[in-house]
KOLMIMAR-502569 format. One line per 8 residues: number of its first residue (from 1); their letters; for each residue x, y, z of C-alpha. Coordinates in Angstrom, 3 decimals. Example, Ala and Ser with C-alpha at 12.3 -4.5 7.8 and 13.67 -1.06 7.14 Angstrom:
% residues 2
1) AS) 12.300/-4.500/7.800 | 13.670/-1.060/7.140
% end
This chain:
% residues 629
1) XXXXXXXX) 84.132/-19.403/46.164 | 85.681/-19.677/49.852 | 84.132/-23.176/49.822 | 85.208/-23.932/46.836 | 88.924/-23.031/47.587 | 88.846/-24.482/50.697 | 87.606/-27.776/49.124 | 90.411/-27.282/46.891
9) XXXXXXXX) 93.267/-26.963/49.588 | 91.933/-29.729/51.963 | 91.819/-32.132/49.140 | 94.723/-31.034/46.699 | 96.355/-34.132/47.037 | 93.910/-36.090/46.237 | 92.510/-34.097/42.831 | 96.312/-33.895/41.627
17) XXXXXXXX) 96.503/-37.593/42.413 | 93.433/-38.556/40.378 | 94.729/-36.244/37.217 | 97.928/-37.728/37.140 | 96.055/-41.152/37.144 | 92.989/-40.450/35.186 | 94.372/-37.807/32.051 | 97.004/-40.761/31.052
25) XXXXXXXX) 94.343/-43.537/31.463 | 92.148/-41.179/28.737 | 94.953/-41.355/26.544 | 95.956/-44.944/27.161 | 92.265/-45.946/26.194 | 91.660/-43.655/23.378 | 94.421/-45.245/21.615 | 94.200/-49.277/22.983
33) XXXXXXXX) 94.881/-52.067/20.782 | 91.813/-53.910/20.512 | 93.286/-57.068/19.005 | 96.316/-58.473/18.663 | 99.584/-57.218/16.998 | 101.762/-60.492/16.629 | 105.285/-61.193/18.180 | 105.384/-62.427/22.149
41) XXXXXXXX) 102.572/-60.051/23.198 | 100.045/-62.770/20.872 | 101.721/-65.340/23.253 | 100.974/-63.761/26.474 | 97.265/-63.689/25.066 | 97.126/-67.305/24.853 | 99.282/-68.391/27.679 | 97.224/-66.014/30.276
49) XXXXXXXX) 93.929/-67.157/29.934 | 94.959/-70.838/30.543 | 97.836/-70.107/33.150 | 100.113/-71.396/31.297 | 104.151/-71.141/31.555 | 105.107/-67.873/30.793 | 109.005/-67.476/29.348 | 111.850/-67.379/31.946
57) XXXXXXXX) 111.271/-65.708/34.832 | 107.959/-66.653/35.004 | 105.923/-63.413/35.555 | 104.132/-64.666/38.511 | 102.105/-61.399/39.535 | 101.980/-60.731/35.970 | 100.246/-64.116/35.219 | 97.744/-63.674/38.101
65) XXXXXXXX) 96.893/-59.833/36.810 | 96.094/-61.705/33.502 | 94.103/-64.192/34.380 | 92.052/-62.104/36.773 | 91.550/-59.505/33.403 | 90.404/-62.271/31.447 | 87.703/-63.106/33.551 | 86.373/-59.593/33.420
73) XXXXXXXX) 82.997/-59.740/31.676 | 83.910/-56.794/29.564 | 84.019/-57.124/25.649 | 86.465/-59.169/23.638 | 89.395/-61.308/25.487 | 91.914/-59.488/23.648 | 90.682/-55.855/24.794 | 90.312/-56.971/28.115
81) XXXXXXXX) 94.227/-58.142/28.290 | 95.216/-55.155/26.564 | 93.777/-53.332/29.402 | 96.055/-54.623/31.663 | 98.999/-51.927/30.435 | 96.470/-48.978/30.401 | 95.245/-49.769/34.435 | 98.805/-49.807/34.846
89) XXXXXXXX) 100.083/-47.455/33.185 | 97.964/-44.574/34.458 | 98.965/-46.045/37.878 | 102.888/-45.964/37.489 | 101.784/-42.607/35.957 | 100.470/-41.737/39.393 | 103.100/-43.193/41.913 | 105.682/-41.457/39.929
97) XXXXXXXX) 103.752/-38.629/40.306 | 103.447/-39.188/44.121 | 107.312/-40.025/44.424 | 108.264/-36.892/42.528 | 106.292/-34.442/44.713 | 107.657/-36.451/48.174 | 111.087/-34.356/46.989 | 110.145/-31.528/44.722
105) XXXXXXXX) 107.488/-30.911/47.426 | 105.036/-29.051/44.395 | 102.134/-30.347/42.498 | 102.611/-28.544/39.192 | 106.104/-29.812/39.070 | 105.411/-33.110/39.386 | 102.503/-33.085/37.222 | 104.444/-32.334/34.113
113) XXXXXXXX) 107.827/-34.145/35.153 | 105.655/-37.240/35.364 | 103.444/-36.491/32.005 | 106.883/-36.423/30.564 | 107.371/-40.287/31.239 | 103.499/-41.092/30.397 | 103.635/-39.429/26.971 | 106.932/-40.405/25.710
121) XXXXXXXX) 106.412/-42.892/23.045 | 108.453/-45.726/24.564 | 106.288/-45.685/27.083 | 103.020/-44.591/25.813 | 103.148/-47.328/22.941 | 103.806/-49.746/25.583 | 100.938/-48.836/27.840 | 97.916/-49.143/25.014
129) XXXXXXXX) 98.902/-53.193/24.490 | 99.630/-56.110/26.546 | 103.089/-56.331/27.345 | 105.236/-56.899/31.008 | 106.733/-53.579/30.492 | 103.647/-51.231/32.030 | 103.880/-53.433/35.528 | 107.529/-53.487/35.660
137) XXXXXXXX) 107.633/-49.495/35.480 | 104.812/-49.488/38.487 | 106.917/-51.889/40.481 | 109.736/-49.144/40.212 | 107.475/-45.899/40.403 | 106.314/-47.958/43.814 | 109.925/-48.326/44.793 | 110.323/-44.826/44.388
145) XXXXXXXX) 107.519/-44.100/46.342 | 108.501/-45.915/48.998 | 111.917/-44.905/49.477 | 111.071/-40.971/49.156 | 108.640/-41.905/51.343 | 110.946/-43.657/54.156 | 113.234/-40.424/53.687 | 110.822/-37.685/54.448
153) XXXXXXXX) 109.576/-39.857/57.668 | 112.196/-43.184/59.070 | 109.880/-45.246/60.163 | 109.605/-49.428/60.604 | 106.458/-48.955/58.433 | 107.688/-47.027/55.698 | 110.966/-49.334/55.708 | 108.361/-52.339/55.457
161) XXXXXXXX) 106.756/-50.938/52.317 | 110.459/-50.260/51.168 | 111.378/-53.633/51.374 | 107.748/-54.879/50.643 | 108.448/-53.169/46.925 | 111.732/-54.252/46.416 | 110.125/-57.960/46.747 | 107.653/-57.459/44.094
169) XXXXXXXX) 110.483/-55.580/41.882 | 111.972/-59.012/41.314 | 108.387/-60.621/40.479 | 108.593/-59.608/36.783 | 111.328/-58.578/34.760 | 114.659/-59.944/34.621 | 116.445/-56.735/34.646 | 115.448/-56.051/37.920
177) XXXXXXXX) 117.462/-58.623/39.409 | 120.213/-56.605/38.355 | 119.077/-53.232/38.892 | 117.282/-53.745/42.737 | 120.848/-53.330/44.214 | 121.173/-50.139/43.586 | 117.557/-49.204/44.781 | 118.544/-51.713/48.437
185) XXXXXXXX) 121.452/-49.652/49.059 | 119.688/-46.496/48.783 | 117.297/-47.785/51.139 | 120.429/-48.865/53.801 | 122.354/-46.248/53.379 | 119.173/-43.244/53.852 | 119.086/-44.660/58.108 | 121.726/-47.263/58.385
193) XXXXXXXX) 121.318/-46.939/62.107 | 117.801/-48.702/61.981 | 119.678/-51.702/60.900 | 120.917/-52.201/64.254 | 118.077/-53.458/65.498 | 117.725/-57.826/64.718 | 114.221/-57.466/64.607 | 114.193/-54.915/62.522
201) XXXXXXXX) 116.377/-56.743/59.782 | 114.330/-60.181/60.548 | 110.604/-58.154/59.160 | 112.628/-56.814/56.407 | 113.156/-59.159/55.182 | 110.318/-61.091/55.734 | 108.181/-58.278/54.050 | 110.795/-58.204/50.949
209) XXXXXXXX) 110.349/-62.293/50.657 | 106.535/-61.985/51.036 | 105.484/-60.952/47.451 | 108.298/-63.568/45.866 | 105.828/-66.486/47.429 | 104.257/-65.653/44.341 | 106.350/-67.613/41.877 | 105.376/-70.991/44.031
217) XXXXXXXX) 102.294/-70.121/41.227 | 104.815/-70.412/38.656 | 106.106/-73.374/40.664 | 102.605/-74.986/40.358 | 102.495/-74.209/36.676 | 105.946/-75.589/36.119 | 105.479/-78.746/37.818 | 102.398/-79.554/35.281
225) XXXXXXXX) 104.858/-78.657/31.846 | 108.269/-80.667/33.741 | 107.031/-83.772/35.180 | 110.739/-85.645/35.084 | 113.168/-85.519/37.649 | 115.389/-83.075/38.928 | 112.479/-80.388/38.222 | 113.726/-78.015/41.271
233) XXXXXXXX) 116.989/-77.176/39.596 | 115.223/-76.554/36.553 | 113.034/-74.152/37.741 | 115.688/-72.901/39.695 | 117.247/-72.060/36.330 | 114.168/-71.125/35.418 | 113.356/-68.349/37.524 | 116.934/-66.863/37.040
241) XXXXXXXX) 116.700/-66.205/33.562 | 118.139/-69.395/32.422 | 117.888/-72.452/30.067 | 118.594/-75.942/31.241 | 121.935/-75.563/29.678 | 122.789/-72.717/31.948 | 122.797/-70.498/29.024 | 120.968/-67.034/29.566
249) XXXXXXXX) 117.246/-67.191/27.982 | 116.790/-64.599/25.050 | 120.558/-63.315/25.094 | 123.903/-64.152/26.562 | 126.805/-62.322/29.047 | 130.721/-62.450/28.328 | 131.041/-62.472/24.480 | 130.585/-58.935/23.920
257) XXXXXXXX) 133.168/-56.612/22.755 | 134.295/-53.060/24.423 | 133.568/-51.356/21.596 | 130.432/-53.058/20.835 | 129.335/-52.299/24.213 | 130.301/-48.655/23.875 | 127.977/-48.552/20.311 | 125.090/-50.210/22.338
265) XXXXXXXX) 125.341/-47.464/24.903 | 125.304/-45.063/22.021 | 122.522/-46.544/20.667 | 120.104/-46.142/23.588 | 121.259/-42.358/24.223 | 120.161/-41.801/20.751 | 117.120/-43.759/21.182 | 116.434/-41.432/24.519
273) XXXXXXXX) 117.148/-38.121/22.617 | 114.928/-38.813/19.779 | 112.054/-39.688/22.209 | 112.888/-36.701/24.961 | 114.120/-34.163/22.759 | 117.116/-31.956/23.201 | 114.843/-29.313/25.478 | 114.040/-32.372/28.289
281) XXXXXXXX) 117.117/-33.310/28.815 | 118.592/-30.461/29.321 | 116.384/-29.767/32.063 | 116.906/-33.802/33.099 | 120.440/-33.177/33.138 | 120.401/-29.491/35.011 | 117.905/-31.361/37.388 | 120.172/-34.341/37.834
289) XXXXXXXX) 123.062/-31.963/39.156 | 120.413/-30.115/41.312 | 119.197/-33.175/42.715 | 122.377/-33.726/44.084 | 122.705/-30.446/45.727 | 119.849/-31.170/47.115 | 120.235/-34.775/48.261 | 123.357/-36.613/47.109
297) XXXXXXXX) 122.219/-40.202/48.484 | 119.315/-39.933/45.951 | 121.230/-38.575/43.004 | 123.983/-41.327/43.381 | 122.233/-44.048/43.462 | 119.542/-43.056/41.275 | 122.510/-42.338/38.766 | 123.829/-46.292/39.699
305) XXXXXXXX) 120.563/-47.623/38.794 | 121.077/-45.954/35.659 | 124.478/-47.223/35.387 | 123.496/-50.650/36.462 | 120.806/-50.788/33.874 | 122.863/-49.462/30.839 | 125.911/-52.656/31.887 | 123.361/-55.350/31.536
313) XXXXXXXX) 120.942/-54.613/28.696 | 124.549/-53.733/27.243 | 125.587/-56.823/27.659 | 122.597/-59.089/27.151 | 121.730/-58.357/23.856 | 123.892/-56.494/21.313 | 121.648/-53.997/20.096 | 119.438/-51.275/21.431
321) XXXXXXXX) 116.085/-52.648/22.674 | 113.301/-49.789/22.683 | 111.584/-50.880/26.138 | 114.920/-51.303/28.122 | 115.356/-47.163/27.769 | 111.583/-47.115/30.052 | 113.515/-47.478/33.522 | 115.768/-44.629/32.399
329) XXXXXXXX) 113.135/-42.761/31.677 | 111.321/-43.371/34.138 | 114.325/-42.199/36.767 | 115.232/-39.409/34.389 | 111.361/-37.908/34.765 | 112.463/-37.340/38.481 | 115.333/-35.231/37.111 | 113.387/-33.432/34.975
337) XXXXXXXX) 111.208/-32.319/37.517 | 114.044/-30.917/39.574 | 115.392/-29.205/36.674 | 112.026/-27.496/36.445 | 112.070/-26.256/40.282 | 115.490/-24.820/40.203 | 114.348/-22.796/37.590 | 110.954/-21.902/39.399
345) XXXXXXXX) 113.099/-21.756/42.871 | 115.940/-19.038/40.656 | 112.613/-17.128/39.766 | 111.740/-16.870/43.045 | 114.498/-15.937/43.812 | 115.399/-12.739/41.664 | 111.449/-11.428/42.383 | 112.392/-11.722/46.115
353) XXXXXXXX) 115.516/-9.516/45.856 | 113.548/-7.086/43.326 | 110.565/-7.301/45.618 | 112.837/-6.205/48.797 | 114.431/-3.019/47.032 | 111.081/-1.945/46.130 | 108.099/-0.536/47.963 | 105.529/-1.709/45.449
361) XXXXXXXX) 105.376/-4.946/46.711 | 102.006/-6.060/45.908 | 102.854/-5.581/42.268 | 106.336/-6.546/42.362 | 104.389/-9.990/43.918 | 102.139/-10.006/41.288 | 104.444/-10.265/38.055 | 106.603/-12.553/40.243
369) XXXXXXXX) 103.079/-15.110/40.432 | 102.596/-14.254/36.995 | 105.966/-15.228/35.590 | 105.979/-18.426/37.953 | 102.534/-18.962/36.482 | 103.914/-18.585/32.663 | 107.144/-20.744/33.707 | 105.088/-23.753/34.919
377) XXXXXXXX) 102.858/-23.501/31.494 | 106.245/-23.221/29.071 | 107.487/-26.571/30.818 | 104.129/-27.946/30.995 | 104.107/-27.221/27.349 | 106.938/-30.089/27.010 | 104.364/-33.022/27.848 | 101.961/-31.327/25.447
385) XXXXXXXX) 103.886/-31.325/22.477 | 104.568/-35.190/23.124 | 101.175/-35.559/23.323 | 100.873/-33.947/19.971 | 103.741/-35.648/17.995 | 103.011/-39.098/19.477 | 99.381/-39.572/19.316 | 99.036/-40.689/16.072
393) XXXXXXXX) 102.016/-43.084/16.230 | 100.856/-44.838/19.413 | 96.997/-44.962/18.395 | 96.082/-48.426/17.248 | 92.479/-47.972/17.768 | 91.321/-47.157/14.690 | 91.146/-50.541/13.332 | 93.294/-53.742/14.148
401) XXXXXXXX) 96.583/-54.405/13.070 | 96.838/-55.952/9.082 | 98.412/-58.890/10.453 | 95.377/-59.821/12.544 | 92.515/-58.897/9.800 | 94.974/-61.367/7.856 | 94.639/-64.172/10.159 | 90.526/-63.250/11.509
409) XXXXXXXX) 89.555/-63.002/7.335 | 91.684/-66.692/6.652 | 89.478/-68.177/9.489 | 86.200/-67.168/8.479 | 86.972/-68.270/4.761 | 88.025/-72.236/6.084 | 85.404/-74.781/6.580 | 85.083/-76.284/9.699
417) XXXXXXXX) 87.092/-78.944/11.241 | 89.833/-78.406/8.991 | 93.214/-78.374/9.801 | 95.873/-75.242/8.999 | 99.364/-75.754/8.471 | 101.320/-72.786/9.641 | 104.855/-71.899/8.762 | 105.119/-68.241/9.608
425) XXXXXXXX) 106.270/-65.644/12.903 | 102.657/-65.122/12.837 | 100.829/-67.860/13.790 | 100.243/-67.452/17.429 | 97.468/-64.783/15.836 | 96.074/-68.130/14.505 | 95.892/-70.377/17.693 | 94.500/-67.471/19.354
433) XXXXXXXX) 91.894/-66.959/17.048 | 90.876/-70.209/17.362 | 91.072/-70.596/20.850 | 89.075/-67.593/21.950 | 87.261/-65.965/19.200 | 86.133/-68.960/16.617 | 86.489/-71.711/17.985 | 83.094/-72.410/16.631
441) XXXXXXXX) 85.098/-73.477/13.282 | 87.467/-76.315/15.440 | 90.245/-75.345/12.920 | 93.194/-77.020/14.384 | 96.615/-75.497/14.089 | 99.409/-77.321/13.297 | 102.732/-75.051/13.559 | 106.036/-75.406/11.396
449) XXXXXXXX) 107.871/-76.911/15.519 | 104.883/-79.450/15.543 | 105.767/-83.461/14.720 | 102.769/-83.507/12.877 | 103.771/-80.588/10.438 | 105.185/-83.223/8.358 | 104.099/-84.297/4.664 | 102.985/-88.103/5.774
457) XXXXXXXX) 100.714/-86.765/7.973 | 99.066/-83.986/5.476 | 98.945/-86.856/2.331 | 96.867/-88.273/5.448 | 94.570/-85.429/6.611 | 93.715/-85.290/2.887 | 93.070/-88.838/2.174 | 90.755/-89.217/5.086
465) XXXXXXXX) 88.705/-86.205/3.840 | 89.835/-83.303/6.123 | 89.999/-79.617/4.382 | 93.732/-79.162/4.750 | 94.904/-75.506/4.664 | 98.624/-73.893/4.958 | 99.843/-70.712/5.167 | 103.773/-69.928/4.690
473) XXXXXXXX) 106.126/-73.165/2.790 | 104.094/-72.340/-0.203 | 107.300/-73.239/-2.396 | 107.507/-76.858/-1.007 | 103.939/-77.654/-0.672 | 103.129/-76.384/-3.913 | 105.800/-78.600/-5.152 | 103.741/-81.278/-3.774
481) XXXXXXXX) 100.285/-81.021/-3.976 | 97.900/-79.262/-6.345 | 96.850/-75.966/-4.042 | 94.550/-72.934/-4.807 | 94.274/-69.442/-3.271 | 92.110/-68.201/-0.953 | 91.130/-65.149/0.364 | 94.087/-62.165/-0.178
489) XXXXXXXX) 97.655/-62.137/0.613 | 99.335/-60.058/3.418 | 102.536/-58.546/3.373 | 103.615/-58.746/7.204 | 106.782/-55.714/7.458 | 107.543/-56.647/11.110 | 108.789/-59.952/9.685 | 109.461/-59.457/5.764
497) XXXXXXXX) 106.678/-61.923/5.078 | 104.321/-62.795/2.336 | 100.974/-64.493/3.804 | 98.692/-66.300/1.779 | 96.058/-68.922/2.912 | 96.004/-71.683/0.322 | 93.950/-74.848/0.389 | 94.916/-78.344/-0.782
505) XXXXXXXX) 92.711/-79.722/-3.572 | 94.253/-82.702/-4.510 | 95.703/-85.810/-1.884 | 98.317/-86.976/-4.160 | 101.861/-85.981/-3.786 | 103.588/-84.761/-6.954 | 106.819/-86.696/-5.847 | 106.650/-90.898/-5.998
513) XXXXXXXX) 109.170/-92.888/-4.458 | 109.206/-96.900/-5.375 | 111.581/-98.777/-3.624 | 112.623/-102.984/-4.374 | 115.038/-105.663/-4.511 | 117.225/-106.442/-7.809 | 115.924/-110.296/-6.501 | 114.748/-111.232/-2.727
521) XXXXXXXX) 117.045/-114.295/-1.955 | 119.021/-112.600/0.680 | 121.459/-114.876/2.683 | 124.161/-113.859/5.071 | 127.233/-112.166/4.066 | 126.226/-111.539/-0.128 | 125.845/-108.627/-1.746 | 122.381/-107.268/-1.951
529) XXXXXXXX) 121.139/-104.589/-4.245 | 118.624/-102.058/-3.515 | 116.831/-99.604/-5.992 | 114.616/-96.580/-5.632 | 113.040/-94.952/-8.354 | 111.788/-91.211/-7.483 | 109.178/-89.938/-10.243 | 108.362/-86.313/-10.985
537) XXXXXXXX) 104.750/-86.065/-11.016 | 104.455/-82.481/-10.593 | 103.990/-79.456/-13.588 | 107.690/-78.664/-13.184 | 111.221/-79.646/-12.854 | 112.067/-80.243/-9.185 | 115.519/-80.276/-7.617 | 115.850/-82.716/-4.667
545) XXXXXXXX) 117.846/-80.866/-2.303 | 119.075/-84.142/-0.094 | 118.650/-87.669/0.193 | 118.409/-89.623/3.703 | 118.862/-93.188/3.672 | 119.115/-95.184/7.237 | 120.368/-98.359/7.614 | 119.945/-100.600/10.419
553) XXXXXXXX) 122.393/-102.545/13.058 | 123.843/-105.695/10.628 | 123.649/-103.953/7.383 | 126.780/-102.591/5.681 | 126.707/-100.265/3.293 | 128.939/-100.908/0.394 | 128.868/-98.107/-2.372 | 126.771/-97.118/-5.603
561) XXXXXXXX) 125.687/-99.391/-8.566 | 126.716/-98.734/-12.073 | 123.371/-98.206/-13.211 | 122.396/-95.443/-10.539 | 121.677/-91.774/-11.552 | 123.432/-90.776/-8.121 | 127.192/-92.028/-8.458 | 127.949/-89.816/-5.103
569) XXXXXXXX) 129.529/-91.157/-2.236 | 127.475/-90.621/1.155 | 128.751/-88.177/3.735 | 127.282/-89.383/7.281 | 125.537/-87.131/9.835 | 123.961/-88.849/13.121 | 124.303/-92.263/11.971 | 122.437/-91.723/8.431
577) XXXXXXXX) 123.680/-91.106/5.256 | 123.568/-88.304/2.999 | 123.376/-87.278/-0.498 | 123.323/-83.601/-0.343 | 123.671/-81.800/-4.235 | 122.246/-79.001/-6.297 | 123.172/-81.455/-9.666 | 119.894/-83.739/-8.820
585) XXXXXXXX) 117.210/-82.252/-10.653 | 114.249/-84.010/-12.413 | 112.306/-83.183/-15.420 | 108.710/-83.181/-15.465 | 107.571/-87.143/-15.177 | 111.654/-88.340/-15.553 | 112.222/-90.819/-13.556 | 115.519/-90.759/-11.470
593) XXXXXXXX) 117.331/-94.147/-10.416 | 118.842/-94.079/-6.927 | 120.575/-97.933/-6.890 | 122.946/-98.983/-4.097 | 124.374/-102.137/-2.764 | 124.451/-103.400/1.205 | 126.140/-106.648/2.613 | 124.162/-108.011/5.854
601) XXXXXXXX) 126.400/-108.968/8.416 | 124.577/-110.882/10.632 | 121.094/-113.156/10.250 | 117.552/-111.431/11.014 | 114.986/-109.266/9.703 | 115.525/-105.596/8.362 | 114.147/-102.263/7.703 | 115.238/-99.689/5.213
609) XXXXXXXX) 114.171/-96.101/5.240 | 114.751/-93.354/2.689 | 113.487/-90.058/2.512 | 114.280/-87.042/0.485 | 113.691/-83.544/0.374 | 112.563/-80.883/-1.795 | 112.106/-76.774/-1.601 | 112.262/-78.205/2.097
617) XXXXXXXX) 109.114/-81.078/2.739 | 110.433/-84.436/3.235 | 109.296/-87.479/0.972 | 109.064/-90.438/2.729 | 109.644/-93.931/0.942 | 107.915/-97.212/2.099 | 109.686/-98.778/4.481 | 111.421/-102.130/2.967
625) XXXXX) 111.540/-105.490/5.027 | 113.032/-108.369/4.562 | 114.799/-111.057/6.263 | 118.904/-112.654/5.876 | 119.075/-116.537/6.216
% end
């Protein structure tokens, strides 16, 4: 036993370390996403494996984490980029431990203040799937480290690693460019006299500008995606946050309201207390006070990054956003474990002063070990219940997400080499799939942003023989081709959707557009007369929602014929006009004249193009040429 206990004193750092590391891994694992879930996170799957251009800023060390995961021999891709938040979750889980303890100075305490950050679901459901928000909570929990560190012992190394942090703070999210200030001037203002020293200031910085040679990466990857000139001031923009426009990426500054602020705020302290509970932050808040009994430097600017964080998420978006509550947290579990010592240190306290009046000290000593004892359990109790009220909401291990058995059953039921039109939130599940997991079936994806999603080129996939598939747009497609069912339909909730995988069975469109001349002598400066005549081929009555006509340089418009179904006048918009109506409907195989006249004002030869649409796919005429004498 006395080898055992001294074992246990020599190396108490260590087995505290590995339990605050190793019991949240356990978690993080039982409950990992093993697929995908949809939304960005399905994007970082696909744009890490390639190292390709992540959003604004970039995500340098982020990108590099991924690509190193996915090389990890060690099941599916998806599991193995998932991974990434559990590795680092379990770490932040242990440098916030580590941090904590550097001021609370007691293992137990810090234990269970930083279980109460691990478990809390904002966190916890963010750790057991890819997402940035698991690295940018160790980049912080680092910072911490570092700066408790540097107070408990001044030195040039432990400013280094201060500085060294801060660098790779502003290596992932955005919000730390805004929040690092706070976290700098705690740094300054714990030994401002080092600062004195030019040297001193020159590796500073040097060690903070070290890690941020990581977005020349991102530079690299840029360069490949923005090949025009001028590419430096876009990535500049880049980096920051920003679009080419200036405009912030993903939100926007300046056109928010007091009082919409103010709601915001309220919005996140709501979204903290039903996370926390009323019993944590009371014992965050009591902490926060002690902490700055204890250390005011710390408490203020702890409070300021607080502050700092609240302003800009506040700001940025108009709404509360569940991650942006993790840094919070995160400085909030630091509170929470001083509110647990003052209430172990007022323990000790009273048994002291009982244990001095009395001369049974050894059992005045012994109730005073056995009420600390039962103190640390009630708190440590806190982390527990989390634990048990979260655990089913943040396990997704069970079986994948509906939205990906959706997408995984619709590829295995195409034939191969087909193509899949996709007009849905969901269809980065798609290229994933088959990118990484059947690419066997070379199913191209052809997405709603494409120039290809268009119904020329479909009318040509299907001509040529291709197995032509779509999955959202059912209305309008179905409009225009005849289409069967496959496999079953999906309700997605994230996104109010209704998936279904159809397939094209027919290549003729259900719309037909013939276009001619009243006669084909054209000469210079005489009236010509043009007529269209669009035929409903389909089952139903269609209603064309708008009609495009573009007219070249030399050709004059000049107004509607008599005998023309359409007796609108043309609004223009970019240099085309428009017949935009809910009154143009057509009967099943009626026939709708479209008849219009144009004066050519100069000699040459001529193209017309028309196009309409309906339940939103475009029908495009043949073009018609002809030449003015």
């Amino acid at each position: 036993m006395q080898k055992i206990r001294k074992f246990y004193l020599d190396k108490k750092l260590l087995i505290f370390s590995i339990v605050a590391a190793a019991f949240p891994f356990i978690f993080y694992i039982l409950t990992l996403e093993k697929k995908l879930i949809g939304g960005d996170t399905s994007w970082y799957m696909i744009e890490l494996p390639q190292m390709d251009l992540l959003p604004p800023t970039g995500y340098p060390i982020f990108s590099l984490i991924g690509k190193l995961f996915s090389l990890i021999p060690l099941g599916p891709l998806a599991l193995r980029l998932n991974l990434i938040s559990a590795v680092f979750g379990s770490l932040t889980i242990l440098f916030l431990f580590l941090a904590i303890n550097k001021l609370v100075k007691n293992f137990y305490i810090s234990l269970v203040a930083s279980f109460s950050f691990a478990f809390a679901y904002p966190y916890w459901s963010y750790a057991n799937r890819l997402e940035f928000d698991t690295l940018n909570s160790f980049f912080i929990a680092l910072l911490l480290f570092a700066i408790f560190k540097y107070r408990e012992e001044a030195s040039r190394r432990n400013l280094y690693f201060c500085f060294f942090s801060l660098g790779f703070l502003l290596t992932n999210h955005p919000i730390a460019f805004f929040i690092m200030p706070a976290f700098l001037i705690m740094v300054i203002v714990l030994n401002p006299k080092i600062f004195k020293s030019i040297k001193i200031v020159f590796l500073s910085i040097v060690f903070f500008i070290f890690p941020l040679f990581s977005y020349l990466f991102t530079y690299f990857i840029f360069r490949k995606n923005y090949k025009s000139e001028g590419s430096l001031i876009k990535f500049l923009y880049y980096i920051t946050g920003r679009q080419e426009s200036g405009a912030t990426f993903g939100g926007s500054f300046g056109d928010k309201s007091f009082m919409g602020i103010l709601g915001v705020v309220y919005d996140y302290i709501k979204l903290i207390y039903e996370n926390y509970g009323i019993v944590l932050i009371i014992i965050a808040i009591i902490g926060m006070i002690y902490l700055f009994i204890k250390n005011w430097k710390i408490a203020l600017f702890s409070v300021l990054a607080i502050v700092f964080n609240l302003i800009i998420t506040t700001q940025y978006l108009d709404w509360a956003v569940l991650n942006y509550t993790l840094n919070i947290m995160l400085i909030m579990s630091v509170y929470i474990g001083f509110g647990i010592l003052l209430f172990i240190e007022t323990l000790n306290h009273i048994f002291e002063k009982a244990v001095r009046k009395s001369k049974k000290t050894f059992t005045k000593k012994y109730f005073k070990n056995a009420a600390a004892a039962f103190l640390i359990l009630l708190f440590a109790s806190q982390p527990v219940l989390l634990i048990i009220n979260n655990y089913k909401k943040c396990d997704f291990s069970s079986s994948p997400a509906g939205i990906y058995t959706f997408w995984s059953d619709a590829f295995s039921l195409m034939n191969k080499d087909a193509k899949l039109y996709a007009y849905t939130s969901s269809y980065n599940i798609g290229i994933f799939i088959s990118k990484f997991e059947q690419e066997i079936k070379n199913i191209q994806v052809i997405k709603e942003n494409d120039s290809e999603y268009c119904l020329d080129k479909i009318i040509e996939d299907v001509t040529n023989g291709i197995h032509v598939y779509f999955i959202g747009n059912e209305t309008a497609i179905n409009q225009a081709f005849a289409t069967e069912k496959v496999g079953e339909p999906f309700y997605w909730e994230r996104f109010n959707e209704n998936l279904q995988l159809y397939e094209i069975t027919k290549d003729s469109p259900k719309i037909k557009i013939e276009g001619d001349f009243e006669n084909h002598n054209f000469q210079f400066g005489k009236e010509i007369i043009v007529k269209y005549i669009i035929t409903n081929k389909s089952s139903d009555g269609l209603k064309i929602n708008s009609i495009e006509l573009e007219l070249p340089e030399g050709l004059k418009f000049d107004g509607m014929v008599d005998d023309s179904d359409i007796k609108d006048g043309p609004g223009i918009s970019k240099g085309k006009f428009m017949w935009v109506s809910d009154n143009y409907n057509i009967e099943v195989d009626e026939k709708l004249n479209f008849v219009f006249k144009i004066i050519p004002e100069r000699t040459g030869d001529f193209n017309i193009k028309l196009r309409l649409t309906t339940g939103g796919v475009f029908f495009t005429a043949r073009e018609l040429s002809f030449n003015v004498n």
